[in-house]
C-alpha atoms as one frame of an Amber mdcrd trajectory, in Angstrom:
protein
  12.416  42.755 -17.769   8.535  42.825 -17.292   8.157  39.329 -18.162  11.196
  38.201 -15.926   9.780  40.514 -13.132   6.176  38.312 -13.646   8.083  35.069
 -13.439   9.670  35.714 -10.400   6.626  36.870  -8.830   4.329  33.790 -10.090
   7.712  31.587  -8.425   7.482  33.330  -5.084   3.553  33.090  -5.031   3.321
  29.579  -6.157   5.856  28.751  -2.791   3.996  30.883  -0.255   0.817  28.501
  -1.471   2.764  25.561  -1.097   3.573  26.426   2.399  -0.051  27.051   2.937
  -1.232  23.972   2.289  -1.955  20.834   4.877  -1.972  18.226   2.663  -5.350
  16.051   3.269  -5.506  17.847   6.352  -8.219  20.473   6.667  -6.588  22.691
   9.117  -3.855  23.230  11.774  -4.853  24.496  14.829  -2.822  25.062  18.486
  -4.824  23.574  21.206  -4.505  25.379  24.331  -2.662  27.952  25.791   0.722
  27.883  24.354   2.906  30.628  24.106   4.782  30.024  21.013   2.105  29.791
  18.183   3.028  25.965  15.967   2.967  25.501  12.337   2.330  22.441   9.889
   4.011  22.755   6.469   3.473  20.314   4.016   6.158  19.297   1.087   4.252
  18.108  -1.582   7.020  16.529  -3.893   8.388  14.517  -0.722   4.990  14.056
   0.627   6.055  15.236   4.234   4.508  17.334   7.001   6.466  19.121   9.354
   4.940  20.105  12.696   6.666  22.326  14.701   4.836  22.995  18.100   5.537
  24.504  21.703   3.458  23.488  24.359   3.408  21.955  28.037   1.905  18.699
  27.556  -0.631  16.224  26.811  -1.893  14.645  29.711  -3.844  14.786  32.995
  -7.050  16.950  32.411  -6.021  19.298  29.812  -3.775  19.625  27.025  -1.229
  22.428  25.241   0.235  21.219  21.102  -0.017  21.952  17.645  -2.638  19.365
  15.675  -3.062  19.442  12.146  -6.722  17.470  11.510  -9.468  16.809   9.197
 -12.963  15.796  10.161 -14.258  12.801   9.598 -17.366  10.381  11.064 -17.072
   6.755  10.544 -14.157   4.341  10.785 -10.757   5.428   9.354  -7.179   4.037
   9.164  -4.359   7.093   9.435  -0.809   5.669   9.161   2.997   7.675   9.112
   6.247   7.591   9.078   7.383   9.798  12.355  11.227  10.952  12.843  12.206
  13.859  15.401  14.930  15.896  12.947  16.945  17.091  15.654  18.971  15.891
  18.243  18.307  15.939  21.604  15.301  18.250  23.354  13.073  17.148  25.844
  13.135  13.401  26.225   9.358  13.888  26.782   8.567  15.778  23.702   5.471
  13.837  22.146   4.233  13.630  18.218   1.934  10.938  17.089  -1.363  10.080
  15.296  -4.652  11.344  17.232  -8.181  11.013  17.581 -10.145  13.434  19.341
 -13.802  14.086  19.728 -13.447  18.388  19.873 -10.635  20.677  20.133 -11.263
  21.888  23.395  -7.882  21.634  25.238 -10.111  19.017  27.812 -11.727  16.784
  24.931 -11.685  12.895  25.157  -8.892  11.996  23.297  -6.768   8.919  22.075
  -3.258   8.750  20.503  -0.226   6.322  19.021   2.617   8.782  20.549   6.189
   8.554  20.472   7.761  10.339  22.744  11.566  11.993  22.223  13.234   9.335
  24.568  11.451   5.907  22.134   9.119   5.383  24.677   5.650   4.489  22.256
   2.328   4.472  23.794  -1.336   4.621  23.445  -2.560   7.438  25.731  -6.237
   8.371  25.893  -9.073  10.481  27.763 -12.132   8.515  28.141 -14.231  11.930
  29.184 -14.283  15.266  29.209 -11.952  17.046  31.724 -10.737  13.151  32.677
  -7.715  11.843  33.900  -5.513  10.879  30.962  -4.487   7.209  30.847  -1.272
   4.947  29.073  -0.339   1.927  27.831   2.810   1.531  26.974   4.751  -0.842
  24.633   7.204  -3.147  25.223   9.388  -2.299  22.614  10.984   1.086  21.945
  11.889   3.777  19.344   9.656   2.985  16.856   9.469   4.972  13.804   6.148
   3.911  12.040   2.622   4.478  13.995  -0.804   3.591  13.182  -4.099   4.854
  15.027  -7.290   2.693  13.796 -11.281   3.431  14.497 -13.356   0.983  13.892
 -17.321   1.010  15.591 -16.233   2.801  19.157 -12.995   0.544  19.425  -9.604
   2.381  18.912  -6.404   0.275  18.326  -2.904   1.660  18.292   0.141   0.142
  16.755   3.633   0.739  16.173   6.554  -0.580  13.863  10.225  -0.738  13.369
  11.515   0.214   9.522  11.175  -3.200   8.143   9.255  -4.901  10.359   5.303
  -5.527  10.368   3.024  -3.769  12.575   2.641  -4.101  16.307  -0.509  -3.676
  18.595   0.189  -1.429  21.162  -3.413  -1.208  22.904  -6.851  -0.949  22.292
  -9.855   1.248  23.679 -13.418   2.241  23.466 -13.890   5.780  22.998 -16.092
   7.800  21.240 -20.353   7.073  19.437 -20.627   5.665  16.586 -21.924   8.173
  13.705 -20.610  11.363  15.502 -18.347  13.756  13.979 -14.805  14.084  15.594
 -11.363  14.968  14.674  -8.745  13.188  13.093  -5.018  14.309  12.592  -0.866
  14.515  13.210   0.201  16.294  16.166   3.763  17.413  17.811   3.694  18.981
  22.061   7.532  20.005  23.334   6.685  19.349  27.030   8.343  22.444  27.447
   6.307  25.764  27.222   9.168  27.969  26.319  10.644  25.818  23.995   9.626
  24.531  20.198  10.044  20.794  18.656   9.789  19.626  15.494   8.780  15.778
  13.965   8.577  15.247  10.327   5.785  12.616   9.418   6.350  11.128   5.659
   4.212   8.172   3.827   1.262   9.333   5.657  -1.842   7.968   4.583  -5.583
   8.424   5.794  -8.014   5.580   4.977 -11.430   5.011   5.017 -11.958   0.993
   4.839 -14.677  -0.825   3.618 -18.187   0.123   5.092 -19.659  -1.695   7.481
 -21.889  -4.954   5.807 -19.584  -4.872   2.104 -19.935  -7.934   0.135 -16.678
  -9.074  -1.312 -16.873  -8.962  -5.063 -19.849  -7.411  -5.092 -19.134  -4.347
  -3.272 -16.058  -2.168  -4.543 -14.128   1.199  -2.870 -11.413   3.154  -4.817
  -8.106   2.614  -5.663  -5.197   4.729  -5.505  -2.022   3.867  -7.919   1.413
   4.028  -5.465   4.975   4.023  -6.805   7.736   3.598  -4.040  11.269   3.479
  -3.776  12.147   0.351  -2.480  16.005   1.684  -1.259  14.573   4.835   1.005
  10.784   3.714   0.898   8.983   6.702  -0.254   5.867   6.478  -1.365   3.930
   8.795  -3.950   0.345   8.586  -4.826   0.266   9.304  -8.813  -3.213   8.539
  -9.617  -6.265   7.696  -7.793 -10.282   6.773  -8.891 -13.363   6.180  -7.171
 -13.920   3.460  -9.847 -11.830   0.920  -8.331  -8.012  -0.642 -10.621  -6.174
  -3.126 -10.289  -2.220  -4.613 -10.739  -0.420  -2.347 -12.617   2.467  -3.330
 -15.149   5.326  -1.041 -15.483   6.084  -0.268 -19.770   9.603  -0.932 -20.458
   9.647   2.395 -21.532   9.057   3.713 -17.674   6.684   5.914 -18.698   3.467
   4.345 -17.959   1.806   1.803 -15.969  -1.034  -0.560 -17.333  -3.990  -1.380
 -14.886  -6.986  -3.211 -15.607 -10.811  -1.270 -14.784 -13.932  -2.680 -15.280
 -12.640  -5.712 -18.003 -10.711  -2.902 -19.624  -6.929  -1.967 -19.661  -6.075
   1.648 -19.123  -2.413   3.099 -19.460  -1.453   5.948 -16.647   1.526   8.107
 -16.697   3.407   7.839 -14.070   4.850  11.782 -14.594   0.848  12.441 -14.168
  -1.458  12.768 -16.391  -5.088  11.397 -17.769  -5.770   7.923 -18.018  -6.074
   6.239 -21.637  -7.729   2.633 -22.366  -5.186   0.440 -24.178  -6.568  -1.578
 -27.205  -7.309  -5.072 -26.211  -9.763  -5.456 -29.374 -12.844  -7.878 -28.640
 -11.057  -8.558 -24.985 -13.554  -6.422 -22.957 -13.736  -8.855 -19.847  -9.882
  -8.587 -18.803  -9.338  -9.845 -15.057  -6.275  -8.802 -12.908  -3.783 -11.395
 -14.970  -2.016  -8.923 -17.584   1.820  -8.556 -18.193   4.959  -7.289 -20.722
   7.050  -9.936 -22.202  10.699  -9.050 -21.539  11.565  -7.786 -24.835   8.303
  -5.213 -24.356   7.173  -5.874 -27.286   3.874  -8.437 -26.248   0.987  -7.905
 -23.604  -0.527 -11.375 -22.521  -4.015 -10.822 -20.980  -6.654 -13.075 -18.833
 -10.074 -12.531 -20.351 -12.979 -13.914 -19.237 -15.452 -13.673 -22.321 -19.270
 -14.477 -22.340 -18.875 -16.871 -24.903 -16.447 -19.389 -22.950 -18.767 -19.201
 -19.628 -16.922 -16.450 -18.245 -13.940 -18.556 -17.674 -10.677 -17.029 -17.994
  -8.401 -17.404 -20.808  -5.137 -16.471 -21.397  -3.876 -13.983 -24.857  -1.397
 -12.596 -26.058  -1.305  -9.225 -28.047   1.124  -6.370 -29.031   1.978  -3.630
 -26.265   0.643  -1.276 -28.581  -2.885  -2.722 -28.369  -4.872  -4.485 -31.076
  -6.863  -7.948 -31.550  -6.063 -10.189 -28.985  -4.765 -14.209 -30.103  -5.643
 -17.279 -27.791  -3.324 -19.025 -26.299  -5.130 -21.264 -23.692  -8.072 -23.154
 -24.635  -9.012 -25.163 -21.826  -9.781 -22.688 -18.682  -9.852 -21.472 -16.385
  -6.375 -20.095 -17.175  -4.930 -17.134 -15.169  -1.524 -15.922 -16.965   1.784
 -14.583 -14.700   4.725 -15.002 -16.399   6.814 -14.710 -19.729   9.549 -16.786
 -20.270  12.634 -14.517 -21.058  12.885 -15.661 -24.763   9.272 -14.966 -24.933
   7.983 -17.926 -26.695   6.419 -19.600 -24.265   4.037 -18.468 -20.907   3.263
 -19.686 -17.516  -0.122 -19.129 -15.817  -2.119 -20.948 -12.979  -4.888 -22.889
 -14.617  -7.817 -24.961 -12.387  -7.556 -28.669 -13.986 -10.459 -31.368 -12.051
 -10.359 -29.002  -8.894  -6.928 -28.402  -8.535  -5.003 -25.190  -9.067  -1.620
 -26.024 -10.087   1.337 -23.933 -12.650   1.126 -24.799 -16.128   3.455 -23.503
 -19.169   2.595 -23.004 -22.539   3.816 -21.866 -25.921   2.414 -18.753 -27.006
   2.065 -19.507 -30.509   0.451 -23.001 -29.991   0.706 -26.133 -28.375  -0.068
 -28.172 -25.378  -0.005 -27.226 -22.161   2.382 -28.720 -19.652   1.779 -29.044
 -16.060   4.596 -27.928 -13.585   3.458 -28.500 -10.194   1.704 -31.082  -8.813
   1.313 -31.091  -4.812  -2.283 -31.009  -3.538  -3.601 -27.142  -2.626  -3.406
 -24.352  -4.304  -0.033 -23.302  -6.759  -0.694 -19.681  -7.901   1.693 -16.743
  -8.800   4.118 -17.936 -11.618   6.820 -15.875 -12.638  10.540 -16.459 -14.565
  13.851 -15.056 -13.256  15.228 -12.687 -16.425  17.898 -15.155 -16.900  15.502
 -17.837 -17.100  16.883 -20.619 -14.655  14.053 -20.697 -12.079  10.135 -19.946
 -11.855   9.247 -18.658  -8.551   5.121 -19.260  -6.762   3.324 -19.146  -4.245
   1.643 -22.111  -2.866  -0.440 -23.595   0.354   0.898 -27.082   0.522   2.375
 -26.675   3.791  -0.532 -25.260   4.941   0.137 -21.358   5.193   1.086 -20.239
   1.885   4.492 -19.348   1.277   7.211 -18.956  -1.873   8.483 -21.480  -3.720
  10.809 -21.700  -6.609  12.046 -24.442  -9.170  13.386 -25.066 -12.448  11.565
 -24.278 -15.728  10.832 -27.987 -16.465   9.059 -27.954 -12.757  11.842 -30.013
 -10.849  13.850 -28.826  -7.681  11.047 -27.183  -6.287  12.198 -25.877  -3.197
  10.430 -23.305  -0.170  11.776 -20.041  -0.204   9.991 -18.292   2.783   9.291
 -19.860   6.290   7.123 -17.740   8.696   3.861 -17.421   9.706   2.543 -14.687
   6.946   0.375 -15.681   4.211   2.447 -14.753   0.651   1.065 -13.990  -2.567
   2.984 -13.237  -5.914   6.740 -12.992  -5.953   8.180 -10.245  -8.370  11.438
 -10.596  -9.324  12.902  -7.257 -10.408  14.547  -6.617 -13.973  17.926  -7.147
 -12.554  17.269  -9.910 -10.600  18.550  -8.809  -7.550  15.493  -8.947  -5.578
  11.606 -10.685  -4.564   8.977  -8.220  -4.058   5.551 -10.050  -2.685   2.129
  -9.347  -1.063   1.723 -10.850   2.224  -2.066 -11.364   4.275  -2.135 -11.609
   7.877  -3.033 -15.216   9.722  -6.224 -14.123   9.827  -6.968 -14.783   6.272
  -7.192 -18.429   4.902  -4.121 -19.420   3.402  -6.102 -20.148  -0.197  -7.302
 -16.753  -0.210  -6.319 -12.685  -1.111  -9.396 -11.070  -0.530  -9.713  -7.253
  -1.220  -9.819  -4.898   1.458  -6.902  -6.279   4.162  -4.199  -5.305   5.990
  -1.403  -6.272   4.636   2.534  -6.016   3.955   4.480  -5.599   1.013   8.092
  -7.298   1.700  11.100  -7.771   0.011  14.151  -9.988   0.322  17.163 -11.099
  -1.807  16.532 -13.097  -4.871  19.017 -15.895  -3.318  16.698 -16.148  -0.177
  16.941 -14.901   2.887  15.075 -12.750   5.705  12.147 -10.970   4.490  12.002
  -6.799   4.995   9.027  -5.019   4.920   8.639  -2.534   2.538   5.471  -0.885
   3.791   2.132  -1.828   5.139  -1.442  -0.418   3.526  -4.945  -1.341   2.821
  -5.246  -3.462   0.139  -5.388  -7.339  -0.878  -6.778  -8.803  -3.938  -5.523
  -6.522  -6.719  -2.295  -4.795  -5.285   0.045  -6.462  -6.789  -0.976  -9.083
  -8.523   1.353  -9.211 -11.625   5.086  -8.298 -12.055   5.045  -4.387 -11.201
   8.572  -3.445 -10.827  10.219  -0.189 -12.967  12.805  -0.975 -15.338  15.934
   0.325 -13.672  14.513  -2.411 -10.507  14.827   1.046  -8.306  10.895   1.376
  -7.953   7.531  -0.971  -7.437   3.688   0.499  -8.121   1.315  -1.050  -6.480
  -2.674  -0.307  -5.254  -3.889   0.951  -2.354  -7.255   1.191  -1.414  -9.821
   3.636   0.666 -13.197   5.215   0.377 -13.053   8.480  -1.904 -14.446  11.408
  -0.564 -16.157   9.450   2.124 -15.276  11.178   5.294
């Protein structure tokens, strides 16, 4: 009975301090007068705050909600999900993303806010005590917001599930190198009366300081797994020393990312990293994958002895001393074939980058693709009949697929988005792929972007976005979808314990 009494009392203690916590959040705090005090409580298997706030308003010179913040100085990214649970309330009931300089109920202030009738604005206080100001979108009811600081300049956007991001407005507010606030707030424009908003895949990033060199300069790297049916996101492992494009085991039970040349296996239940035995491969690059019948690892290595060019291996899952498979380089591997006796990789040939295949236990190389630019990305179907890549011949780079001797090559996507590295999952259902903004030239994924993850049927068809994060070169590089084709782990990337 004593031990049963302890149990129960270690259960009930271990909930009240899961209630307790904020999350990344440092503290929740009502600002103003309110009469009804708010609370933040924060669901750490779902990864969801709930804010539930009274409070008049915020606007003109002073302002009455619930804000759950952290401090930070310097330029930060802070993204969410945003629903109101329940139906109906005040149609000008407010939650949203905020920046705010103190939390004095008349501090200078900015916000992404949607409001309970879909109205979606920025709405900011350039000084203390000032007027508060708007801009409102054109579109409504959207459920994903994003508030952005970079220097003094504060940008607000806004999406629809499945749809990429949308500016909203941008402001200067605020000095550079001064402290402020940062956070997830929720004001029920009616004192006597509390609302609720429920804010799920939230993520706070700090980007890339100010003067980074690409390639030379590095930030960390946090390890995501999502649903791709109800798009929920979990963080399962995270490190200052920056990974890169993890493979799902066959087993589901761990994911294989490559650090610093090395390979390192992670549990995806949680748990401590382990390095995977690639023998005297100690130079791996971002170019590793599982044959289909899990049983063989094929690695890009870049060793001393052969310039530093990459090469492509093969080795068992299980780790040991790697065999060659590629000896002209550079030679990035992507793909298995299904029968697993043969390999398909992106190798540079006289300047060009074009798709190659090769059998894995020896034998010449054949060349696939041909068109001038760059062909990158390789990857079979499981049933074999077409190898899907990326390429820039058009101009923007988009997805391609053809047949396994290289003919029928036909476009698969037609937009404006830059796309990198179609997955196709296990049961060949679906394309998972990394796309870069306009911004970036079409012949390059450079770390450290905005970008989308998107998804559409294997046939073709219109592409969905999965999510958008901070990431690039490194994301998802390689074939990264679970076994059961229900999940996809990618990277992420901020600034550890930067803020």
């Amino acid at each position: 009975m004593k031990g049963i009494v302890s149990l129960l009392l270690m259960l009930v203690l271990s909930t009240i301090e899961l209630v307790g916590q904020t999350g990344i959040f440092t503290a929740s705090t009502d600002i103003g007068p309110v009469k009804t005090p708010g609370k933040t409580t924060y669901d750490a298997s779902l990864g969801q705050y709930t804010l539930s706030a009274a409070g008049a308003n915020i606007w003109g010179t002073s302002d009455e909600f619930h804000f759950a913040w952290v401090k930070i100085t310097g330029d930060f990214i802070l993204y969410a999900r945003l629903e109101f649970p329940e139906i109906g309330g005040n149609a000008h009931r407010k939650a949203g993303i905020m920046f705010r300089e103190s939390l004095d109920p008349s501090s200078p202030y900015a916000d992404a806010v949607l409001h309970g009738d879909g109205l979606t604005s920025l709405q900011y206080r350039p000084s203390y005590g000032a007027e508060t100001f708007e801009i409102k979108s054109i579109q409504q009811h959207f459920t994903i917001l994003q508030l952005r600081r970079e220097g003094t300049t504060i940008v607000a956007s806004a999406a629809h599930d499945g749809e990429p991001l949308q500016k909203i407005g941008q402001i200067e507010l605020g000095e550079k190198g001064k402290e402020f606030y940062a956070g997830i707030f929720v004001c029920s424009h009616d004192p006597d009366r509390t609302e609720k908003a429920v804010f799920s895949n939230l993520r706070l990033t700090i980007p890339a300081p100010e003067g980074f060199v690409p390639y030379r300069d590095f930030i960390g790297s946090r390890l995501e797994i999502m649903d791709v049916q109800t798009g929920h996101r979990k963080v399962i492992y995270e490190s200052e020393v920056p990974f890169e494009a993890p493979n799902w085991t066959k087993d589901g039970k761990y994911l294989i990312v490559n650090q610093k040349g090395l390979l390192i296996k992670i549990p995806v239940e949680g748990g401590n990293p382990v390095e995977l035995n690639t023998g005297s491969a100690r130079f791996n690059n971002n170019d590793h994958g599982i044959s289909f019948d899990g049983k063989w690892l094929a690695i890009s290595n870049m060793p001393p002895e052969r310039n530093g060019r990459s090469h492509v291996y093969v080795l068992p899952v299980s780790g040991g001393e790697p065999k060659l498979v590629t000896e002209n380089g550079p030679s990035y591997w992507h793909g298995w074939a299904p029968d697993g006796k043969s390999v398909v990789f992106v190798g540079e040939r006289n300047g060009e980058f074009d798709v190659y295949s090769i059998p894995v236990n020896g034998g010449k190389e054949t060349r696939l693709t041909t068109a001038r630019g760059l062909d990158d990305g390789p990857e079979y179907t499981p049933d074999g009949r077409y190898i899907w890549f990326n390429s820039n011949r058009t101009g923007t780079m988009q997805l391609y697929r053809m047949k396994p001797d290289g003919s029928a090559q036909e476009q698969m996507t037609f937009d404006e988005w830059n796309d990198w590295f179609p997955h196709i999952s296990p049961d060949g259902k679906w394309i998972v792929w990394v796309s870069f903004p306009v911004t970036v030239p079409s012949g390059d994924h450079p770390y450290y972007k905005d970008v989308m993850i998107r998804m559409m049927p294997a046939t073709g068809g219109a592409p969905r976005v999965l999510t958008h994060l901070y990431g690039g070169q490194g994301t998802m590089n390689v074939p990264s979808w679970s076994p059961d084709s229900r999940f996809i782990a990618f990277v992420s990337n901020t600034q550890l314990n930067a803020r």
